[in-house]
TIZALO-333015 format. One record per residue (C-alpha): residue in three letters; residue number from 1; x, y negated, z negated. Coordinates in steps of 0.5 Angstrom, whole numbers. Layout:
BEGIN
Ala, NUM, X, Y, Z
...
END
This chain:
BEGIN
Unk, 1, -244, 85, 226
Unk, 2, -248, 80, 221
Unk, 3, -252, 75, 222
Unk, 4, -252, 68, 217
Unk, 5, -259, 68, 215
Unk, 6, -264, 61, 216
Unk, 7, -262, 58, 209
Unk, 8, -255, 61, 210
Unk, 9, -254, 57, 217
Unk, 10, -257, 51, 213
Unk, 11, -252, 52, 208
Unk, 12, -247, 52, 213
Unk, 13, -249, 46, 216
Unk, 14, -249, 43, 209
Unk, 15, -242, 44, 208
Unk, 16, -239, 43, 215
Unk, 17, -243, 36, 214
Unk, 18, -241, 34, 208
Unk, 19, -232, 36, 208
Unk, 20, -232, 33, 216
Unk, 21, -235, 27, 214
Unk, 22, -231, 26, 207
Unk, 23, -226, 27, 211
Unk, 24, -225, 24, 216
Unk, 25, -227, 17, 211
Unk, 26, -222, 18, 207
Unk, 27, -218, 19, 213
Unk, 28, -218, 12, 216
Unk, 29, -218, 9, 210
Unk, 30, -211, 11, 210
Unk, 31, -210, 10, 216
Unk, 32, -212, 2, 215
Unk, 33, -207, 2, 209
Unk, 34, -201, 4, 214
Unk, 35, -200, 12, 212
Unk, 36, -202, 18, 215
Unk, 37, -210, 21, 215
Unk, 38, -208, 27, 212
Unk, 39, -206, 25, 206
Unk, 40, -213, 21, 206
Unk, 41, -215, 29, 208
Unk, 42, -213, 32, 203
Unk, 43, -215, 27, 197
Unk, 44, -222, 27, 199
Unk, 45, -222, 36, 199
Unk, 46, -219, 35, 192
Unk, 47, -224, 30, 190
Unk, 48, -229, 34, 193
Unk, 49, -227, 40, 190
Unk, 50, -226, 44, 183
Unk, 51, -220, 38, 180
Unk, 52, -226, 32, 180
Unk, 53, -233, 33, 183
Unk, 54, -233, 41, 181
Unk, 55, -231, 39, 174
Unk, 56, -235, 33, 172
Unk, 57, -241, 36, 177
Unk, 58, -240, 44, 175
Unk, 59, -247, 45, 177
Unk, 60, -247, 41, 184
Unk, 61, -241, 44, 186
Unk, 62, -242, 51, 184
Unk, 63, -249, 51, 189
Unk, 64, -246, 46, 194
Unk, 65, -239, 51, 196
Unk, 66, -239, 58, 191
Unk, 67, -246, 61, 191
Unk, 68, -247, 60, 199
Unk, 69, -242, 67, 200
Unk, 70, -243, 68, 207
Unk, 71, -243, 60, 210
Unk, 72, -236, 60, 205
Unk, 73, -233, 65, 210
Unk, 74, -236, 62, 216
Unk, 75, -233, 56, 214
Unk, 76, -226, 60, 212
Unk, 77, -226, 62, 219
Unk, 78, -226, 55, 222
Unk, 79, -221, 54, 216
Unk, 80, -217, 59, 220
Unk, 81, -218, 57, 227
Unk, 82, -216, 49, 225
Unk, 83, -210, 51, 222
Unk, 84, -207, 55, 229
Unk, 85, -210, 50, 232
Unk, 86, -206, 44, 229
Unk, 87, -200, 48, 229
Unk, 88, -202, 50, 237
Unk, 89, -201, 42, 238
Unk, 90, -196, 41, 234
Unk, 91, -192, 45, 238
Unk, 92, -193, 41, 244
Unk, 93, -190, 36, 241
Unk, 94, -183, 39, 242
Unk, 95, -180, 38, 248
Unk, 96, -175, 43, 250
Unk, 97, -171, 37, 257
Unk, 98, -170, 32, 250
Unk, 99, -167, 38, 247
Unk, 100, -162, 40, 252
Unk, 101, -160, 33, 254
Unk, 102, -160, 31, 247
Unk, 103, -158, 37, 243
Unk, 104, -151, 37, 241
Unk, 105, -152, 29, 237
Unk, 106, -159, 32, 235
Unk, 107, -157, 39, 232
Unk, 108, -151, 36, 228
Unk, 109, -157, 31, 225
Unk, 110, -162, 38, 225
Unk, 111, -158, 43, 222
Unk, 112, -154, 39, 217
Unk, 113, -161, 36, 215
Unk, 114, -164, 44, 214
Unk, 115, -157, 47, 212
Unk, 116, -157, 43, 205
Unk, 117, -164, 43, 203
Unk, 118, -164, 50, 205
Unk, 119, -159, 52, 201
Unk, 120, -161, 48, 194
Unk, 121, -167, 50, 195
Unk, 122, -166, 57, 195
Unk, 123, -160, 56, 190
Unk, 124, -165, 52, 185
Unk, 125, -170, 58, 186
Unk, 126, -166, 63, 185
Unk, 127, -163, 60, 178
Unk, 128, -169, 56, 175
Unk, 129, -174, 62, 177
Unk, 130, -177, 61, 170
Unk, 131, -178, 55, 170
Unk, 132, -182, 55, 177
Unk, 133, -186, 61, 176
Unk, 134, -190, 64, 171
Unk, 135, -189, 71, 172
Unk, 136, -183, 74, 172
Unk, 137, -180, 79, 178
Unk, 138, -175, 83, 182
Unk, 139, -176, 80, 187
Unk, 140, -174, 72, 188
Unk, 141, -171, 73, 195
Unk, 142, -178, 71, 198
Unk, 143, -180, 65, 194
Unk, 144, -173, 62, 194
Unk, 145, -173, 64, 202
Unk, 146, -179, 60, 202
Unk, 147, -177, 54, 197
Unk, 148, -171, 52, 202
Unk, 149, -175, 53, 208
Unk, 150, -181, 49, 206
Unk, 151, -176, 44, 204
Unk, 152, -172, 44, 210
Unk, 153, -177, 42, 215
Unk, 154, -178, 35, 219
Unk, 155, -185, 32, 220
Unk, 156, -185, 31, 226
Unk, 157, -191, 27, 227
Unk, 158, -190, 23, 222
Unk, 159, -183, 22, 224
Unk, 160, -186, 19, 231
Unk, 161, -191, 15, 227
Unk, 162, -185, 12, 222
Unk, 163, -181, 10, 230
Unk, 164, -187, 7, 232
Unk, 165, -189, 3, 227
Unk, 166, -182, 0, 227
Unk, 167, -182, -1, 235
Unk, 168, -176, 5, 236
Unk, 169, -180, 11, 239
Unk, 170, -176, 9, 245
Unk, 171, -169, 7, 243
Unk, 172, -163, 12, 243
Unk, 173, -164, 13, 236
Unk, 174, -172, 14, 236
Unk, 175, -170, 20, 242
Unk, 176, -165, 22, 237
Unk, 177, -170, 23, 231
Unk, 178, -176, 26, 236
Unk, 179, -171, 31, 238
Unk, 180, -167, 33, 231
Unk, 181, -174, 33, 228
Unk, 182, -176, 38, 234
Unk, 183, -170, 43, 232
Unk, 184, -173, 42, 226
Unk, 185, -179, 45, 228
Unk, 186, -177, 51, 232
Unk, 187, -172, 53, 226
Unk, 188, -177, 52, 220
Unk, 189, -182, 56, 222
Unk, 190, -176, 62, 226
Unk, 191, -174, 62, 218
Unk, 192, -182, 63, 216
Unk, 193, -182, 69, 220
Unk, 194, -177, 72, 216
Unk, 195, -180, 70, 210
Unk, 196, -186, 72, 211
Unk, 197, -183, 80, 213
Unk, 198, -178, 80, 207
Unk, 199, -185, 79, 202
Unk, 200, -187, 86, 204
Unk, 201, -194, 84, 208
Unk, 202, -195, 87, 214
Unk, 203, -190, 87, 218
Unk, 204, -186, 92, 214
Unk, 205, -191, 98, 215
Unk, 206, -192, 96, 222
Unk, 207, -185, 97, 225
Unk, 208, -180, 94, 219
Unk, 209, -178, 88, 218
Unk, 210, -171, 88, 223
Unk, 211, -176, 90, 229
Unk, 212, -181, 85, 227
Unk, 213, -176, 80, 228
Unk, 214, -172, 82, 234
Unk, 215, -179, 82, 237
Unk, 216, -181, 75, 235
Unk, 217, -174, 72, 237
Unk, 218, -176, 76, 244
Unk, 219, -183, 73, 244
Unk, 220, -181, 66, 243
Unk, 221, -175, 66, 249
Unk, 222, -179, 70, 254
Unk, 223, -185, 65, 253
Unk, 224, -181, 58, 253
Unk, 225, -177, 62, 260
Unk, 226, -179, 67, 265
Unk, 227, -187, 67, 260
Unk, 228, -188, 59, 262
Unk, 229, -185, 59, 269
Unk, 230, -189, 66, 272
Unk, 231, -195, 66, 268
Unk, 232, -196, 59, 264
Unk, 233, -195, 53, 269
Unk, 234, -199, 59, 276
Unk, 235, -205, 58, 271
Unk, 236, -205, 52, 269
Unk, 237, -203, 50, 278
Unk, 238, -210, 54, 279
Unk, 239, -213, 51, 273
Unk, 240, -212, 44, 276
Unk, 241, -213, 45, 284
Unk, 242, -219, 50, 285
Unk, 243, -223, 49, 277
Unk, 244, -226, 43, 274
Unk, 245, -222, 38, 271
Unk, 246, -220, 37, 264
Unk, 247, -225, 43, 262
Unk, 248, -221, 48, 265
Unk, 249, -214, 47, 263
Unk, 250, -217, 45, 256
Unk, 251, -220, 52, 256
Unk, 252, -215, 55, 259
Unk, 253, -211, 53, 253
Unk, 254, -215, 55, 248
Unk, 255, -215, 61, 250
Unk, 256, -208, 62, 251
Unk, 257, -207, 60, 243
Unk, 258, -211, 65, 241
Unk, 259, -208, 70, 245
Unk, 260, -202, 68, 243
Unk, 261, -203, 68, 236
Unk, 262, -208, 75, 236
Unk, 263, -200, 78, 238
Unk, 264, -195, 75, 232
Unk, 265, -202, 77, 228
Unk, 266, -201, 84, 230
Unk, 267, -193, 84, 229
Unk, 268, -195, 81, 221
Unk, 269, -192, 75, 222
Unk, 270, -199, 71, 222
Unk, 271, -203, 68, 227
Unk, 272, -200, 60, 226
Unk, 273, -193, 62, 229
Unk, 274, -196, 65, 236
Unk, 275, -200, 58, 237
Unk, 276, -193, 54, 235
Unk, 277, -190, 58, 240
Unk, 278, -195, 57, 246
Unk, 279, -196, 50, 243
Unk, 280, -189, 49, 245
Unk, 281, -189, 53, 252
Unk, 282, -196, 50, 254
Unk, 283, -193, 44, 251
Unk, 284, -186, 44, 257
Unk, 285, -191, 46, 262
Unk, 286, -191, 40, 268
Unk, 287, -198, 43, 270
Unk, 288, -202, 41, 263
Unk, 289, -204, 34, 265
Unk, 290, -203, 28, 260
Unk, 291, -211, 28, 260
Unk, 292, -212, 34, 259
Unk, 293, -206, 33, 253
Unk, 294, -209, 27, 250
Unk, 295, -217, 31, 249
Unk, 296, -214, 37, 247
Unk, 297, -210, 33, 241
Unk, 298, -215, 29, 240
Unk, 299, -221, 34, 239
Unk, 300, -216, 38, 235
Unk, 301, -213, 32, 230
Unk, 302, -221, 28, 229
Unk, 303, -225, 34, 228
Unk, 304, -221, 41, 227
Unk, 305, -215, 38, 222
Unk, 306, -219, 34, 218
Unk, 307, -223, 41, 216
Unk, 308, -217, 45, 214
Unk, 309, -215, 39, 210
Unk, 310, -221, 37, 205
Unk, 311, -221, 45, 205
Unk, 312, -214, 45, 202
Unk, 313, -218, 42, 196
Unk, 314, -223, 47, 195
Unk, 315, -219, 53, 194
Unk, 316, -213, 49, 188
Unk, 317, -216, 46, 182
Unk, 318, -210, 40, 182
Unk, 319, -211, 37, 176
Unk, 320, -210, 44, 172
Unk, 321, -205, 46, 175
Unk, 322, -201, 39, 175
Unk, 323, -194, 41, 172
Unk, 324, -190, 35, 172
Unk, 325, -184, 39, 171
Unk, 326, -185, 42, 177
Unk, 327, -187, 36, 181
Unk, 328, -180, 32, 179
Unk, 329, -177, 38, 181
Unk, 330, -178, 40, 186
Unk, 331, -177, 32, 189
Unk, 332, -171, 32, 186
Unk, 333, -169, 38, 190
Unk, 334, -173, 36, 197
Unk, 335, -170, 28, 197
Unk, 336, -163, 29, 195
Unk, 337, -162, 35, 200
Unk, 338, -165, 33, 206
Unk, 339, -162, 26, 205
Unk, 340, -155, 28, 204
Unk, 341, -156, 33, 210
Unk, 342, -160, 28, 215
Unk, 343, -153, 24, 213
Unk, 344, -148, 28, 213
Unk, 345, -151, 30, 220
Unk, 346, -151, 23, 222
Unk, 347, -144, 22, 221
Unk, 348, -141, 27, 224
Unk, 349, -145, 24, 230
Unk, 350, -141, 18, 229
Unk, 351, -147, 13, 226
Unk, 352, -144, 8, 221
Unk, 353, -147, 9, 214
Unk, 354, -153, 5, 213
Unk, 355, -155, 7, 219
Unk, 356, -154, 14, 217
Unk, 357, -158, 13, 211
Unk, 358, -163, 11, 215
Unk, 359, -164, 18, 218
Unk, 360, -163, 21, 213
Unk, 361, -170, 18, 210
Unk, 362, -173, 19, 216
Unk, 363, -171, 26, 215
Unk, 364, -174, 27, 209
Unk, 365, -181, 26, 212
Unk, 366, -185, 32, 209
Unk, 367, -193, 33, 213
Unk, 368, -198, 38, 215
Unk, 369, -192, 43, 216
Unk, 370, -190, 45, 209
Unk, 371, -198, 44, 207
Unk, 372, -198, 50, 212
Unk, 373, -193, 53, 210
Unk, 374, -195, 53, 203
Unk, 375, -202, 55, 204
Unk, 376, -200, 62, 207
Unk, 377, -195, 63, 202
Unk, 378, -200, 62, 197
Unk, 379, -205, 66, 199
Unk, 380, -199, 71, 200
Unk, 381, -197, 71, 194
Unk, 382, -190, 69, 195
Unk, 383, -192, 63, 191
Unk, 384, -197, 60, 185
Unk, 385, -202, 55, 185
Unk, 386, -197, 50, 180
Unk, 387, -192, 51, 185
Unk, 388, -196, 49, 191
Unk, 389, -199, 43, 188
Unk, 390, -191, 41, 187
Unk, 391, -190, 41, 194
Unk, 392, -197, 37, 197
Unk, 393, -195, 31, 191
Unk, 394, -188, 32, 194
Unk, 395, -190, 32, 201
Unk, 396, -195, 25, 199
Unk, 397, -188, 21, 197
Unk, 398, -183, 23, 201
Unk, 399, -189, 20, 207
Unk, 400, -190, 14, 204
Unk, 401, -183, 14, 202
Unk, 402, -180, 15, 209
Unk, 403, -182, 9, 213
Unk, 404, -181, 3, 207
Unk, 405, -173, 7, 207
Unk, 406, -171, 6, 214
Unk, 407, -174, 0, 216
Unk, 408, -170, -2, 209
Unk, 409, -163, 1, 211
Unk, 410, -164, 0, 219
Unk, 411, -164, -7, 218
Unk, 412, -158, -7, 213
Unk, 413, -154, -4, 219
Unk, 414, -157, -9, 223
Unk, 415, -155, -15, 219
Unk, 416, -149, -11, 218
Unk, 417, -147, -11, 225
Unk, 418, -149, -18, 226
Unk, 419, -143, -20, 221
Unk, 420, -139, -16, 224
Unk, 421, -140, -19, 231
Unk, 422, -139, -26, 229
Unk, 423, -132, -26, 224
Unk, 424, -131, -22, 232
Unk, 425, -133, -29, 235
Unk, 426, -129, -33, 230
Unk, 427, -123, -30, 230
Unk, 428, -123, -29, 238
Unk, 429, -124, -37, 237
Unk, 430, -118, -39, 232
Unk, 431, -113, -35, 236
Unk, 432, -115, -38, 242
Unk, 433, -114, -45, 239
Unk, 434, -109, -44, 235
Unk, 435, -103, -44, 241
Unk, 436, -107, -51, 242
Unk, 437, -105, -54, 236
Unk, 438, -98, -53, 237
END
């Protein structure tokens, strides 16, 4: 095994240091604005990385984060590590009881919301190939499988973040948009496995993209079911009566995650989708405590998530690679799509429009998913550097967009309702004294 050198371990430190700690500024300047870290993450890796400081500062840049090889690879294992584990807690968001008590209102929203963004966004791929991508190919079933995927898929932080911002996190309508974003979850990323096997990687020398399949839909049962109850919730009941409190559930589930995703990494379907999965089954299980939940989610979202974010910047040129055709584009089929279906959905659960026009704003909240899910077709190949600074920008707008849109229809609905309520009175009234008069 090698070893980093003395100045190599210096140089480590150098860019640990200095990706950390712009990010982490950038992320609570945004935060003070009333908008996510991540897009303060992100901005601060792209100013960082070649589109700003490596154009202006060539020579810094080229010293700072090229030339060090061995600590750049270092530092692209922690990128790894940052990412499985934000999946691992973004996994621990779903919960499975708010599904099954929820699911029939929560799926009409869910699969309408996947459903129409899914098929337009495969639809406009396959057709306007040309105008997405640069290079020509025989095969457009994986990039325009993965365009409606990444176009499908909820935010499901930044749907809790919109809810609580609005003081609705624990209405009836808050539940049902928690739990819709869930399904969401739990399908997107199902669909990305199938993805990832069509493009070739792996999964199709190994055992074939069917059996990968199959096995994956297995895996995921058997650990939200017979895995969670006979081998999750025994070693987090031992974890919590015989060892040290929170560190052994907090290495216990660490090591869980990494198991997780050392398994769906050999299957060919990347290692990120074993962590969703345990992150979900740890998630569920009633013997992770809520402190031990908080301090895992807080070392994961201030330190790991932080660099895999300004990371993000180093590695896409945004300012070469900005194509405002693309960009327009690809927005116009995210927010068209996902609205329409969030919509449709709501209908059909019997909300009225404005209020179902709420929802589908809501849905339309894109976050560190697609920037995920991007990142590992781009590096896959199944998609290009312009293709994914499309689907970052896109991500920016529909976060910012998201709140402002349902706080605005929500009240219409409100304001609505309110009139509706008082002609009610007023009509009641006039029949009442009506007969008087006679």
């Amino acid at each position: 095994m090698g070893r980093l050198a003395s100045n190599e371990v210096l140089e480590f430190l150098i860019i640990l240091v200095v990706l950390l700690a712009t990010a982490r500024i950038m992320g609570e300047f945004f935060k003070k604005l009333g908008l996510p870290a991540i897009i303060g993450e992100l901005l601060g890796g792209i100013l960082l990385g070649p589109s700003f400081v490596g154009a202006i500062f060539p020579g810094f840049f080229q010293a700072v984060f090229i030339d060090p090889q061995q600590s750049s690879v270092a530092f692209d294992g922690i990128s790894k590590l940052s990412v499985m584990l934000l999946l691992f807690i973004a996994g621990m968001e779903v919960k499975l009881d708010n599904i099954r008590t929820r699911g029939k209102a929560a799926a009409k929203i869910s699969l309408s919301g996947i459903l129409f963004p899914l098929v337009i966004g495969f639809g406009s791929t396959w057709l306007l190939y040309d105008i997405f991508f640069s290079e020509p190919t025989n095969n457009k079933m994986a990039p325009a499988l993965f365009m409606g995927t990444a176009l499908s898929i909820t935010a499901l932080g930044v749907m809790a973040k919109i809810l609580i911002d609005i003081d609705m996190i624990k209405s009836r309508f808050g539940n049902l948009m928690m739990t819709a974003a869930m399904i969401d979850d739990i399908i997107g990323w199902m669909l990305f496995s199938v993805v990832i096997t069509i493009a070739d990687l792996e999964a199709e020398s190994r055992f074939g993209s069917i059996t990968v399949l199959l096995m994956i839909a297995a895996y995921g049962t058997f650990l939200i079911t017979v895995g969670r109850t006979k081998i999750v919730d025994p070693l987090f009941k031992y974890a919590n009566e015989k060892l040290s409190k929170p560190g052994a559930e907090l290495s216990l589930a660490m090591i869980l995650c990494l198991l997780s995703g050392i398994f769906t990494e050999w299957l060919g379907i990347k290692a990120i989708f074993g962590a969703f999965l345990m992150g979900v089954t740890v998630g569920n299980s009633p013997y992770f405590s809520e402190k031990a939940k908080e301090t895992f989610h807080d070392i994961v979202t201030y330190v790991f998530s932080p660099l895999f974010f300004v990371s993000i910047g180093l590695k896409v040129n945004f300012v070469a690679n900005f194509d405002l055709a693309i960009v327009l584009l690809v927005l116009a089929i995210s927010v068209s799509g996902k609205i329409l279906g969030g919509y449709i959905g709501a209908r059909l659960s019997g909300f009225k429009p404005n209020k179902a026009i709420a929802v589908g704003f809501g849905m339309n909240a894109r976050g560190s998913q697609e920037i995920v899910l991007g990142l590992v077709a781009l590096q896959a190949k199944i998609i290009d550097e312009k293709l994914f600074v499309g689907l970052v920008i896109m991500t920016f707008i529909t976060i910012v967009m998201a709140g402002p849109g349902m706080k605005y229809f929500l009240r219409k609905h409100d304001n609505k309702t309110k009139i509706s309520q008082e002609d009610e009175e007023i009509m009641q009234t006039t029949k009442e004294v009506s007969p008087a008069k006679m």
